[in-house]
TORNULUM-84383 format. One line per 2 residues: number of its first residue (from 0); for each residue x, y, z of N, C-alpha, C, CB. Coordinates in Angstrom, 2 decimals, m for minus. Glycine has a CB too. Layout:
N
NUM> X,Y,Z,X,Y,Z,X,Y,Z,X,Y,Z; ...
***
This chain:
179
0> 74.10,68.88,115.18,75.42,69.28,114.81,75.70,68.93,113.33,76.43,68.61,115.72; 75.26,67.89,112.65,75.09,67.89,111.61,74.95,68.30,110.34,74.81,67.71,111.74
2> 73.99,68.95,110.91,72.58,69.82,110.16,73.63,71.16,109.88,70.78,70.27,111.52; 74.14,71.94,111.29,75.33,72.75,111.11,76.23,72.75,110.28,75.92,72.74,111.89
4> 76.71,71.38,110.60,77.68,71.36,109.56,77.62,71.51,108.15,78.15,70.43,109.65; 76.67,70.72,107.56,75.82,70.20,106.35,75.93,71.81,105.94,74.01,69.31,106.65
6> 75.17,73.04,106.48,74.93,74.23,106.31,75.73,74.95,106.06,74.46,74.63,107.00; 77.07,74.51,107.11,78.23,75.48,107.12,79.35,75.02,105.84,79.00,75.41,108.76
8> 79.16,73.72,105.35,80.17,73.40,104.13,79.35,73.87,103.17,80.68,71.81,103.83; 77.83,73.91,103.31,77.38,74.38,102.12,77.36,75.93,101.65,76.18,73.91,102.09
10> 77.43,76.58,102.51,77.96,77.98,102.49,79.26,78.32,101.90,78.04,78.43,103.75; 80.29,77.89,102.90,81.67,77.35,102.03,81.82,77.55,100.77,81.87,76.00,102.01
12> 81.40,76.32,100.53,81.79,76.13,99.38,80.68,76.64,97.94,82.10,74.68,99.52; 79.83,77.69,98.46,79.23,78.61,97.32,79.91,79.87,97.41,77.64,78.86,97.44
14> 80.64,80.15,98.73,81.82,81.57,98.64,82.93,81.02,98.15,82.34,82.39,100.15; 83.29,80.16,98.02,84.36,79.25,97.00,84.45,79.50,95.56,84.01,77.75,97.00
16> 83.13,78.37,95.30,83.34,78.45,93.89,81.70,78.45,93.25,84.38,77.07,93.37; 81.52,79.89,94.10,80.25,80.71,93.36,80.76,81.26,92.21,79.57,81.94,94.20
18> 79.81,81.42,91.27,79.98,82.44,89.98,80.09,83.79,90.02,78.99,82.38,89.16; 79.87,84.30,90.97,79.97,85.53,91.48,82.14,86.19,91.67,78.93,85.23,93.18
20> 82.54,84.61,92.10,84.13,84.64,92.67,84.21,84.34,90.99,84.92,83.24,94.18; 84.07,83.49,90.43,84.93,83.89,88.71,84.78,85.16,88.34,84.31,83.09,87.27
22> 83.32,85.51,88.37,83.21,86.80,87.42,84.40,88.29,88.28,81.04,87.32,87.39; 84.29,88.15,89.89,85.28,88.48,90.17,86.75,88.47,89.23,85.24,87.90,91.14
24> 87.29,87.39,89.77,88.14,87.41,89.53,88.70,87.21,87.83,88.37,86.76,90.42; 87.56,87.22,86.72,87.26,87.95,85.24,87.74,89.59,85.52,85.29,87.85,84.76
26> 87.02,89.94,86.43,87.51,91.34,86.10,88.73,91.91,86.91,86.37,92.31,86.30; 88.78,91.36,87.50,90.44,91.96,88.52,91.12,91.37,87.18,91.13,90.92,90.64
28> 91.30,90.11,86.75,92.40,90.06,85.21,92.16,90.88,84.03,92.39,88.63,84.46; 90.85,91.15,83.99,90.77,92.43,82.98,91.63,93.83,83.08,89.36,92.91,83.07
30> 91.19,94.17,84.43,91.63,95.36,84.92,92.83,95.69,85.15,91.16,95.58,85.82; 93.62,94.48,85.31,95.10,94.44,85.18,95.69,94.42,83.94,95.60,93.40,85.79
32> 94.72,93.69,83.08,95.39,93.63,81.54,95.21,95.68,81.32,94.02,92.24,79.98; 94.11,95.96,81.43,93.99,97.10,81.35,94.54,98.30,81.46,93.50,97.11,81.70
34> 95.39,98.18,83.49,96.30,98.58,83.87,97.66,98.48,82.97,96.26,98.08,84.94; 97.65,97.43,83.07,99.24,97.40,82.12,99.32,97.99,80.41,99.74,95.52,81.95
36> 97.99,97.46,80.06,98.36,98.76,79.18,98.28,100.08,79.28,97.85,98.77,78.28; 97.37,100.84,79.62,97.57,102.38,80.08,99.17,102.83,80.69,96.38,102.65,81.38
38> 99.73,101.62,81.65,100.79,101.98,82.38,102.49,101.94,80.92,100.75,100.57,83.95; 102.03,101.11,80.29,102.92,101.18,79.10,102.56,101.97,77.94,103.11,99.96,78.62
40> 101.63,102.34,77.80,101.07,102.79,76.55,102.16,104.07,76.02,99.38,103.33,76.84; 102.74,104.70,77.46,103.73,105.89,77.23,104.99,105.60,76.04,104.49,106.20,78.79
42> 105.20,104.50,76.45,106.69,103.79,76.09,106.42,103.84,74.51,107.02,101.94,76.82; 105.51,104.42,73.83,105.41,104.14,72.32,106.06,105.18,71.88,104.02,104.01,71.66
44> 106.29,106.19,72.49,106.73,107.51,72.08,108.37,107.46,72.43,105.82,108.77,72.94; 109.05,106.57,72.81,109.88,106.77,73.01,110.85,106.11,71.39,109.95,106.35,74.44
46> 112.37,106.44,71.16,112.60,106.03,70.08,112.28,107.43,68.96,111.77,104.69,69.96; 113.17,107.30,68.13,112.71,108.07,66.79,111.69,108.03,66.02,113.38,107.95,65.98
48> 111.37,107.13,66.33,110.03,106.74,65.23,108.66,106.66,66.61,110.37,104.61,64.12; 108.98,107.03,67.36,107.96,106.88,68.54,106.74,108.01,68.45,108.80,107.07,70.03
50> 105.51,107.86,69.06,104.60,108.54,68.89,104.47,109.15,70.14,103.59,107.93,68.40; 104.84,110.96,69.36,105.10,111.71,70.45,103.81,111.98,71.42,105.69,112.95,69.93
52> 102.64,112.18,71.16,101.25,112.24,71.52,100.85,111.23,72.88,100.41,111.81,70.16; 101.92,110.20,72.85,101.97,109.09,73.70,102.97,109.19,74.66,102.12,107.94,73.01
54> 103.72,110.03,74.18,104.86,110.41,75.28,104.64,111.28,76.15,105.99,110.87,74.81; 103.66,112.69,75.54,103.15,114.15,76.36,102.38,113.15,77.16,102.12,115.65,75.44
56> 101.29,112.15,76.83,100.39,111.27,77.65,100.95,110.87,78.77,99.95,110.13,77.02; 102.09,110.37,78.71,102.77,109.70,80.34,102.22,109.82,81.31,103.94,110.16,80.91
58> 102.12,111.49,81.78,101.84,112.15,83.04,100.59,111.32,83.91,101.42,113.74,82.67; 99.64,111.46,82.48,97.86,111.07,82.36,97.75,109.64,82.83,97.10,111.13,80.58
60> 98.45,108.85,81.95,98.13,107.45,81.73,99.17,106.50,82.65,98.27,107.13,80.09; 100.14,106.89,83.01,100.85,106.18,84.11,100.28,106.09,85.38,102.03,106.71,84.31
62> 99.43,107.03,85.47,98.70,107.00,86.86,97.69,106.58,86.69,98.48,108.10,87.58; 97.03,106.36,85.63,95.53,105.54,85.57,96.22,103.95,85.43,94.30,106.09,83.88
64> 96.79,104.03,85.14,97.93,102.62,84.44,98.02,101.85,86.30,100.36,103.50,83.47; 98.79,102.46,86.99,98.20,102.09,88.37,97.71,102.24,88.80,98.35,102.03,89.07
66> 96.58,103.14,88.92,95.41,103.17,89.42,94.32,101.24,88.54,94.79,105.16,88.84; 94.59,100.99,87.71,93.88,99.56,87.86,94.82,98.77,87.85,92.89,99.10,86.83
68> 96.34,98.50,87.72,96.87,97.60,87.97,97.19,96.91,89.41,97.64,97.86,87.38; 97.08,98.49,90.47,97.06,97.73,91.78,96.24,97.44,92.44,97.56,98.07,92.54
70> 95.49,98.01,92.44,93.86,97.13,93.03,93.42,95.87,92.04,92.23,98.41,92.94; 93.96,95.47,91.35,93.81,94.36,90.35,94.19,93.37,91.20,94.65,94.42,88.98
72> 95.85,93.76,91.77,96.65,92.92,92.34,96.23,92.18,93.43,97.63,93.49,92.62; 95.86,93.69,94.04,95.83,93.40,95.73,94.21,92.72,95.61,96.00,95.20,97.02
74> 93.43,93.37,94.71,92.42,92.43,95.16,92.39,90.37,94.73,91.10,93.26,94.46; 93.14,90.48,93.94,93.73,89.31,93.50,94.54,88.32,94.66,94.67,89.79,92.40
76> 95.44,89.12,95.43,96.14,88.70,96.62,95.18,88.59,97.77,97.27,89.66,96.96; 93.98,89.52,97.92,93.20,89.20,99.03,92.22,87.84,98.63,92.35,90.58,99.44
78> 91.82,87.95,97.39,90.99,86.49,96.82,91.80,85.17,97.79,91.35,86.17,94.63; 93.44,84.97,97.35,93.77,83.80,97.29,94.01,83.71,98.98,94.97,83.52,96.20
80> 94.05,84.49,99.55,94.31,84.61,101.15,92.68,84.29,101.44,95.02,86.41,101.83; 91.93,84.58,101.17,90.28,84.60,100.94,90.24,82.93,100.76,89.59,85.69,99.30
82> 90.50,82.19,99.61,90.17,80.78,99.64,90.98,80.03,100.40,90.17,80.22,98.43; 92.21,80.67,100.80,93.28,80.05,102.11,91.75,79.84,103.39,95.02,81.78,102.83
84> 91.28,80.80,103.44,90.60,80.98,104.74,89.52,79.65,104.85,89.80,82.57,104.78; 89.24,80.24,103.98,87.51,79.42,103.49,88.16,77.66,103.68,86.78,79.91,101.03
86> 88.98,77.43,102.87,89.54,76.10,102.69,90.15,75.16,104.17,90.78,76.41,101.62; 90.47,76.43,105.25,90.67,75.88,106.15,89.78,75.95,107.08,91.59,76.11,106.44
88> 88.17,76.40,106.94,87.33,76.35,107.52,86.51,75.26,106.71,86.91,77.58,107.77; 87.26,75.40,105.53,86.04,73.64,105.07,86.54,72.66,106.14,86.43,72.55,103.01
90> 87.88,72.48,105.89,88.86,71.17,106.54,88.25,71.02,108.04,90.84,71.59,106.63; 88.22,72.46,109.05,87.72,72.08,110.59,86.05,71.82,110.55,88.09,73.50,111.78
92> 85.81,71.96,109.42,84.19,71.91,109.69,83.86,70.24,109.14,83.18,73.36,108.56; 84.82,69.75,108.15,84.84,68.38,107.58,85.25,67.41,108.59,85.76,68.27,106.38
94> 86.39,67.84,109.58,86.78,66.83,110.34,86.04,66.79,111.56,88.11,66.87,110.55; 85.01,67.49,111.49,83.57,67.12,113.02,83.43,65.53,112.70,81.34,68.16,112.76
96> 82.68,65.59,111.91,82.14,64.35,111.81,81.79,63.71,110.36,81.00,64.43,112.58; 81.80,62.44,110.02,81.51,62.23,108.17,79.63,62.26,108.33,82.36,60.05,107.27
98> 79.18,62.92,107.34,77.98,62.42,106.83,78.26,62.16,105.41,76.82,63.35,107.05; 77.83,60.63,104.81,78.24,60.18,103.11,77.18,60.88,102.49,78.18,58.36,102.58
100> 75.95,61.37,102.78,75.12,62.02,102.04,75.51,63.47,101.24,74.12,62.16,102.89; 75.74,63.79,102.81,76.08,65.11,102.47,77.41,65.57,101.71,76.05,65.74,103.62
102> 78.45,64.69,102.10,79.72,64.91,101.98,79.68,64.61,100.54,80.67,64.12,102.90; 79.02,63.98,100.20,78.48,63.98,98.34,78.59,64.94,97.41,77.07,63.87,98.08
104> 77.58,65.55,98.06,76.77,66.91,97.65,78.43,67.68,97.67,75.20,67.65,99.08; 79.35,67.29,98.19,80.22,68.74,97.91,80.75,68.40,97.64,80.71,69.69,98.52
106> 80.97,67.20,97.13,82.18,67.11,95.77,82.23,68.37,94.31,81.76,65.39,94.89; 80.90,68.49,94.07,80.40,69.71,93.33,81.40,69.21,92.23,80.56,71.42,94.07
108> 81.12,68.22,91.37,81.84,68.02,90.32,81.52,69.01,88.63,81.62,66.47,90.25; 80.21,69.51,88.99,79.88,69.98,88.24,80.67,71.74,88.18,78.51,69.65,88.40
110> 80.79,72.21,89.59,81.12,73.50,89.61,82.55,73.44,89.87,80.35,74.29,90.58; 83.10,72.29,89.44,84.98,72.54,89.66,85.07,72.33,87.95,86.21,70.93,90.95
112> 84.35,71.32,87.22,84.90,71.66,85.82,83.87,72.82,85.13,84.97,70.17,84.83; 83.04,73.14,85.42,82.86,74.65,85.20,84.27,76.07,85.59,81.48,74.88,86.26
114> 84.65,75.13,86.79,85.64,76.96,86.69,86.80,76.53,85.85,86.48,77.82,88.57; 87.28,75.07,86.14,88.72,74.59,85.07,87.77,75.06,83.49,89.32,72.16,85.19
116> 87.08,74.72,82.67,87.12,75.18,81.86,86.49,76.94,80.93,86.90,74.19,81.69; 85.95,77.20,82.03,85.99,78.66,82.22,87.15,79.73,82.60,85.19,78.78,83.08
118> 88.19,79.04,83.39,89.32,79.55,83.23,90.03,79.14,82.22,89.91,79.46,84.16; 90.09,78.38,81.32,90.92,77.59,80.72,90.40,78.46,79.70,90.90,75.99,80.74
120> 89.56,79.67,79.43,89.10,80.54,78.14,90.77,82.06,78.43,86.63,81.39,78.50; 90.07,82.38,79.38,91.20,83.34,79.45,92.93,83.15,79.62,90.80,84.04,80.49
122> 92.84,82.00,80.11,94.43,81.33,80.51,94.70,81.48,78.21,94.33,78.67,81.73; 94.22,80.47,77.29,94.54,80.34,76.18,94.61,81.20,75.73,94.09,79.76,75.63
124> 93.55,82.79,75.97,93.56,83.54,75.35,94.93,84.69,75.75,92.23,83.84,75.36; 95.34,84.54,77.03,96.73,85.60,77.01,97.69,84.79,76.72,97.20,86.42,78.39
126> 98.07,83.51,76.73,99.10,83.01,76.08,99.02,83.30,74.35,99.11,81.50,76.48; 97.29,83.03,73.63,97.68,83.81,72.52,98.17,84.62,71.51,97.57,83.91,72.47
128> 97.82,86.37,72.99,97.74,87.16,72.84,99.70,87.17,72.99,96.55,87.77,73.58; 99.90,86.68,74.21,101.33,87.16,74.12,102.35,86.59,73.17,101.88,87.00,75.35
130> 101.86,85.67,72.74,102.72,85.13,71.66,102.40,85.67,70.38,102.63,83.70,71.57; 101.16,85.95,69.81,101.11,86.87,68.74,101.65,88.38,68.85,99.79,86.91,68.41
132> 101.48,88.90,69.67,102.27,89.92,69.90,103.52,89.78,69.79,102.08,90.36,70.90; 104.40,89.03,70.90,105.53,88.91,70.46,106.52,89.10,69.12,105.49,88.11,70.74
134> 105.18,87.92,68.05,105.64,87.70,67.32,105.21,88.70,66.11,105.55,86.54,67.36; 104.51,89.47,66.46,104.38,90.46,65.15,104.45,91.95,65.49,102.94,90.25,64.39
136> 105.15,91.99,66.96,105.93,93.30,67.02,107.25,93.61,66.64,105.97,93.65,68.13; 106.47,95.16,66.28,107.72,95.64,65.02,108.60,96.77,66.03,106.85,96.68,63.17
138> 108.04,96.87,67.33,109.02,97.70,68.16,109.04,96.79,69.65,108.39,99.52,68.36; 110.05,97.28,70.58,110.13,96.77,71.79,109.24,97.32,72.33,111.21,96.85,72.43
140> 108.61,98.40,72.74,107.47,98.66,73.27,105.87,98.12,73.03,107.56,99.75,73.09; 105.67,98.31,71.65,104.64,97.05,70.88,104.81,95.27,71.94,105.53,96.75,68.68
142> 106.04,95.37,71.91,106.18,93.59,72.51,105.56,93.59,73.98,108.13,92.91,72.69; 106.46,95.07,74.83,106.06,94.94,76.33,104.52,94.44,76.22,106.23,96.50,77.24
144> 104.08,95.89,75.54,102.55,96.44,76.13,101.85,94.91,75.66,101.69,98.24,75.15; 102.01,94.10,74.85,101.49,93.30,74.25,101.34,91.99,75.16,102.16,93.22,73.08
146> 102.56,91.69,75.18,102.64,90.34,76.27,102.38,90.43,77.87,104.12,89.77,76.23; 102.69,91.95,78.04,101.93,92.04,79.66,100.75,92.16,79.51,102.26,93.22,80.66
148> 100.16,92.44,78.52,98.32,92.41,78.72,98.25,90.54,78.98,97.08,93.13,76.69; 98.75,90.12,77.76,99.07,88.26,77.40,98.88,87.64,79.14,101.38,87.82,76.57
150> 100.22,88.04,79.46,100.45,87.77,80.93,99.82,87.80,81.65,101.07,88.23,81.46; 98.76,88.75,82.32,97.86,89.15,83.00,96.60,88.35,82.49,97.82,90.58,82.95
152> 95.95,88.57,81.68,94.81,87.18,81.49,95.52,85.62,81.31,93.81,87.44,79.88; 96.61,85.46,81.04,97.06,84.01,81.36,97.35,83.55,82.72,98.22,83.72,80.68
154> 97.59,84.76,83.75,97.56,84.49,85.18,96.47,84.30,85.83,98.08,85.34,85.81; 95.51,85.33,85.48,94.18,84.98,85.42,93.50,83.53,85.39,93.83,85.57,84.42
156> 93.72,83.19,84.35,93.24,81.73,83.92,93.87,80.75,84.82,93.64,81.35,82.38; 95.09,80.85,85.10,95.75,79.59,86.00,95.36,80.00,87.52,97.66,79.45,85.81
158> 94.65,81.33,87.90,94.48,81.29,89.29,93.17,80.33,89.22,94.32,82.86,90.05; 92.10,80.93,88.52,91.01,79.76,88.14,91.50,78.07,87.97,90.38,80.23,86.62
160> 92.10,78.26,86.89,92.56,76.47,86.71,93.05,75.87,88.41,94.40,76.28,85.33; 93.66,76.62,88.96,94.53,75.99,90.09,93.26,75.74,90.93,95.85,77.03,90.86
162> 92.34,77.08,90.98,91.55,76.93,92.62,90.51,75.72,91.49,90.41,79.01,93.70; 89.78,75.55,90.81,89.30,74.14,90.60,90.06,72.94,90.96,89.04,73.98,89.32
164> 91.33,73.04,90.13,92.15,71.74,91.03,92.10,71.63,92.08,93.38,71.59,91.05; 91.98,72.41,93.07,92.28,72.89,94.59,91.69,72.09,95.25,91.89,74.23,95.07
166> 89.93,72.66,94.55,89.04,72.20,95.56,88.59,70.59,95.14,87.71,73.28,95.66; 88.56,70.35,93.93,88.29,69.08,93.61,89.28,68.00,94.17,88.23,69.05,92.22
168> 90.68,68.37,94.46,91.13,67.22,94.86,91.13,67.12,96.48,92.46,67.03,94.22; 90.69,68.60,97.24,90.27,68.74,98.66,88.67,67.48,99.08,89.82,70.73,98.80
170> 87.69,67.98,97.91,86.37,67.12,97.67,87.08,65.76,97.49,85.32,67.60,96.23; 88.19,65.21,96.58,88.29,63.48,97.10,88.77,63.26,97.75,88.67,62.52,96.56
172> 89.99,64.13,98.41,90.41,63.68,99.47,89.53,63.21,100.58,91.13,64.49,99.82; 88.63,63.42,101.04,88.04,63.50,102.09,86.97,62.44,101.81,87.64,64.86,102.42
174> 86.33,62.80,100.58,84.97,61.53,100.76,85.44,60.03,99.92,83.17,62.25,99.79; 86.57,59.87,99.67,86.98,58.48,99.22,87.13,58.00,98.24,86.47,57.76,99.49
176> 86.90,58.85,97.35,87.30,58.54,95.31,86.25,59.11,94.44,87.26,56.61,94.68; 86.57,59.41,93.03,85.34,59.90,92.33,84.62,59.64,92.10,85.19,60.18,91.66
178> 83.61,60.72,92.15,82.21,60.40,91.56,81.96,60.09,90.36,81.44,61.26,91.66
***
């Protein structure tokens, strides 16, 4: 039963916080930054001084605009329902029984500050983005399209930052203080 277990947290926790789930969830925040711009990009044409070429576009680009902003979402919403799952199949599979060997091995200190500071690239970079934008748009539309891209990779980054916190303080809870 052990041995099971040993197997079954170690599974776990590589559908957790495999590299496969960042680079995921890299591109669902791309694709949303993406989305949101295509989905605003119309709004430039609006105004007197607006670019009409961007306005005839609407039709085109509002629908590609959601076409990646909602599967961005939803696959984003199924992720965190996804580590809900996983996390409560670590917990019934942790409370069988302690092994200190094993229960070691999944602290995985190495692959929780790998994703905190791998998220911590895109989290800085849309707060950047939205604050330079902000601050050197010369129209209200320039600001939207600007800071919702900002927004979207800074959400990005804190879903990463959070699920490292998540699991690292799930890993001491359980085996008794840091490594």
């Amino acid at each position: 039963m052990l041995a099971d277990r040993a197997t079954a947290l170690q599974v776990l926790r590589t559908r957790g916080l495999g590299a496969g789930r960042l680079l995921l969830l890299w591109l669902m925040g791309a694709l949303g930054a993406l989305g949101w711009v295509l989905l605003t990009m119309p709004l430039q044409g609006l105004g007197p001084r607006g670019d009409k070429m961007m306005l005839m576009m609407g039709p085109l680009l509002v629908p590609l605009g959601l076409g990646a902003l909602v599967p961005a979402a939803l696959v984003m919403v199924s992720g965190i329902r996804r580590d809900r799952e996983v996390r409560g199949l670590m917990d019934e599979w942790r409370d069988l029984d302690r092994e200190p060997g094993a229960d070691a091995r999944l602290r995985a200190p190495g692959r929780s500050l790998a994703w905190l500071l791998l998220s911590f690239a895109p989290c800085a970079l849309g707060l950047w983005v939205s604050f330079e934008t902000a601050a050197a748009a010369l129209t209200v539309p320039d600001a939207v399209l600007g800071m919702g891209a900002g927004v979207a990779l800074w959400v990005t980054g804190l879903l990463g930052i959070a699920k490292a916190f998540s699991y690292r303080s799930w890993a001491l809870s359980r085996s008794g203080g840091p490594s």
